[in-house]
FIDRENDO-604771 format. One record per residue (C-alpha): x, y, z. Coordinates in steps of 0.5 Angstrom, whole numbers, plus 500, padded with zeros to 3 digits. Example, Ala and Ser with C-alpha at 12.3 -4.5 7.8 and 13.67 -1.06 7.14 Angstrom:
+-----+-----+-----+
|   X |   Y |   Z |
+-----+-----+-----+
| 525 | 491 | 516 |
| 527 | 498 | 514 |
+-----+-----+-----+
This chain:
+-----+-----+-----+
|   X |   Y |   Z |
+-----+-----+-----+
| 569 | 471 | 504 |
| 562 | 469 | 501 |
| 558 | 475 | 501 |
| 550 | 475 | 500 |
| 545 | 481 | 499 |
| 540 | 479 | 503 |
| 534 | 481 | 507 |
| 535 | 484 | 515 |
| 528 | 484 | 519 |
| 527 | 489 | 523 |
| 519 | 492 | 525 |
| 515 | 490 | 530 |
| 511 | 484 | 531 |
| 507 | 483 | 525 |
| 509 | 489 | 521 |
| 515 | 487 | 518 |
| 521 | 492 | 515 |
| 526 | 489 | 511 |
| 534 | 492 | 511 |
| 537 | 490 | 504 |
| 544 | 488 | 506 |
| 550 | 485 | 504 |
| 553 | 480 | 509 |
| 558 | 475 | 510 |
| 554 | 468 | 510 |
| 557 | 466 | 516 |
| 553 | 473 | 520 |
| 546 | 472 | 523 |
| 540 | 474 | 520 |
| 538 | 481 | 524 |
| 547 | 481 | 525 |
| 552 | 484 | 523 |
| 553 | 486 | 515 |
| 558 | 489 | 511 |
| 554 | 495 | 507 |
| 547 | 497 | 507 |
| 544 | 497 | 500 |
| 536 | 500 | 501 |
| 530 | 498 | 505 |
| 524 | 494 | 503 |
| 517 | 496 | 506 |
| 512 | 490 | 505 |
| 506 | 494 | 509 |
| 505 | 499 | 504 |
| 501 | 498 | 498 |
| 504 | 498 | 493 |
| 510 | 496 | 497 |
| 516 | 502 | 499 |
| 523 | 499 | 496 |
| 529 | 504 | 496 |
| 535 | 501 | 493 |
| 542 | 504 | 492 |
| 542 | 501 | 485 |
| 550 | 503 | 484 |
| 552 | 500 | 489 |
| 548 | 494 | 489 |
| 551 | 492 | 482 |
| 557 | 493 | 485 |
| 556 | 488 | 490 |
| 554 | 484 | 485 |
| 560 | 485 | 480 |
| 564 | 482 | 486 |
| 561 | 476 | 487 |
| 556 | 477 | 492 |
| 550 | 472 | 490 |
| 542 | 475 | 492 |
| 538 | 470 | 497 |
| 531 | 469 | 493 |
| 527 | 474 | 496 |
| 532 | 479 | 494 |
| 533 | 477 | 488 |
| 526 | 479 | 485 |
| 526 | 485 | 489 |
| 533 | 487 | 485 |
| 529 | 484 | 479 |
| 523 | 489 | 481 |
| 529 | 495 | 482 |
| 532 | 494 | 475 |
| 539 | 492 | 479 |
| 540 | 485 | 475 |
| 539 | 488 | 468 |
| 543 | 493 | 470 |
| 549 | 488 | 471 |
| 547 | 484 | 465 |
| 547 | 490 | 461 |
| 555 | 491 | 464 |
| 557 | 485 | 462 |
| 556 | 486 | 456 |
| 559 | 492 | 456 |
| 565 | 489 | 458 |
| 565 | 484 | 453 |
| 564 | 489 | 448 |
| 557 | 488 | 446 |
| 555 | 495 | 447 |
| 558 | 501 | 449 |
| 557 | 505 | 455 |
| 553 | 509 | 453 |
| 548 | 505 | 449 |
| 547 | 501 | 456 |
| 545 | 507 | 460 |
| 540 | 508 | 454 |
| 536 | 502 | 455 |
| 537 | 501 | 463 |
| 533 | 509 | 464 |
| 528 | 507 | 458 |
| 526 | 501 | 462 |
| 526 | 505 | 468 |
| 522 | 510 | 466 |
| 516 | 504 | 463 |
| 517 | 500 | 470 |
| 516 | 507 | 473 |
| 510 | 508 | 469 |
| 507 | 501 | 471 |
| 507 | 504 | 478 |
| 504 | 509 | 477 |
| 499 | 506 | 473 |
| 497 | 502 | 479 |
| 498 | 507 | 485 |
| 493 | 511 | 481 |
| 488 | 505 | 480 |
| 488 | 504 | 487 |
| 487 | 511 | 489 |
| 481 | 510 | 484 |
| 479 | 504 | 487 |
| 479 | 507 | 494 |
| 475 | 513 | 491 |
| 469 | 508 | 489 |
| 469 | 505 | 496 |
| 469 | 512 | 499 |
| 463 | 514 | 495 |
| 459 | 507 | 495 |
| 460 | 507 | 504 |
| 457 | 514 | 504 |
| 452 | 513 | 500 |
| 450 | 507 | 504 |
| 451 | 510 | 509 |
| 446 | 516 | 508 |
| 441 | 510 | 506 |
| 441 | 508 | 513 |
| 440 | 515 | 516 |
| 434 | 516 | 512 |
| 431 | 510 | 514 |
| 433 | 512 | 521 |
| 429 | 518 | 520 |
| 423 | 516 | 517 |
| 423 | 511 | 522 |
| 424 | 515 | 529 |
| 419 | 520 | 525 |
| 413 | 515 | 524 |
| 414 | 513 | 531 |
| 413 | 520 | 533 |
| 406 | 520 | 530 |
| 401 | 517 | 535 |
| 396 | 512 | 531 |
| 389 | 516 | 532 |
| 383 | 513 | 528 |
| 381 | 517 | 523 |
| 374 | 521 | 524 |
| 377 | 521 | 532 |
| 378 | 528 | 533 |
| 379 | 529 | 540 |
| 384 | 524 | 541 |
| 389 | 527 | 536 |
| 388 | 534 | 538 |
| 390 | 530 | 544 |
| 396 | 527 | 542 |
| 400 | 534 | 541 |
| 399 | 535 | 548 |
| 401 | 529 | 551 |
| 408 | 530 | 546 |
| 410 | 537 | 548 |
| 409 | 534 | 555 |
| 414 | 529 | 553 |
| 418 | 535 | 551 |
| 418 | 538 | 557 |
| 420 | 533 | 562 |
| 425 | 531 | 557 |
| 428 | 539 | 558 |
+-----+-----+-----+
């Protein structure tokens, strides 16, 4: 039976959630599968994927032949390097213990590079935060300026009685607005 690890779609409309499956190439997309290997969230930034590595690489010792989008997300997981580097452990290249090594150091720097750009993006975001309250305190300052040089009645300097006057006629305003 040809088996293929690929994506199954699940989510609403237009919020995509993927299932990373292996399946009969026979079975529909969203249908029946033969073992779930992780999930892969496109929505979230950087996107979510959660891969059972083990098991994928057994499926992968089996025969089992990743469709396109899946093969760069097992790319992205280490699961094809992991493969690669137990092959050549069967072919006596290197022991298991020496293929292990490499496969956690180059975890490890994957994980670092992610972590690197979450932290840009928290920055990014940070920087966007600060710049719109700041923008947006300009934007109350000038409202309160404004409302305040309308409130002041332009009186003809020199014209006393009129501005002695307009106080009366603004706590008028006031008391019918009470």
């Amino acid at each position: 039976m040809p088996v293929k690890i690929r994506l199954q779609r699940h989510g609403k409309k237009g919020k995509p959630f993927y299932w990373i499956v292996a399946a009969d190439v026979r079975a529909k997309r969203d249908g029946k599968f033969l073992e779930k290997l992780g999930i892969y969230n496109p929505n979230t930034n950087p996107a979510t994927i959660e891969l059972d590595v083990d098991s994928s690489v057994k499926w992968l010792q089996n025969g089992a032949q990743p469709t396109d989008t899946a093969k760069a997300i097992l790319s992205y997981r280490g699961v094809l390097l992991k493969h690669h580097l137990l092959g050549g452990v069967r072919k006596g290249a290197l022991t298991e213990e020496q293929a292990e090594e490499k496969f956690n150091a180059w975890v490890e720097e994957k994980t670092g590079k992610i972590a690197s750009k979450v932290e840009g993006l928290d920055q990014e975001k940070e920087a966007a935060k600060a710049e719109a309250l700041k923008a947006e305190k300009e934007v109350n300052e000038k409202r309160a300026q404004a409302a305040a040089e309308a409130a002041l009645p332009e009186a003809p300097e020199g014209d006393e009685a009129a501005a002695e006057e307009a106080p009366s006629v603004e706590a008028e305003a006031s008391k019918e607005e009470e």
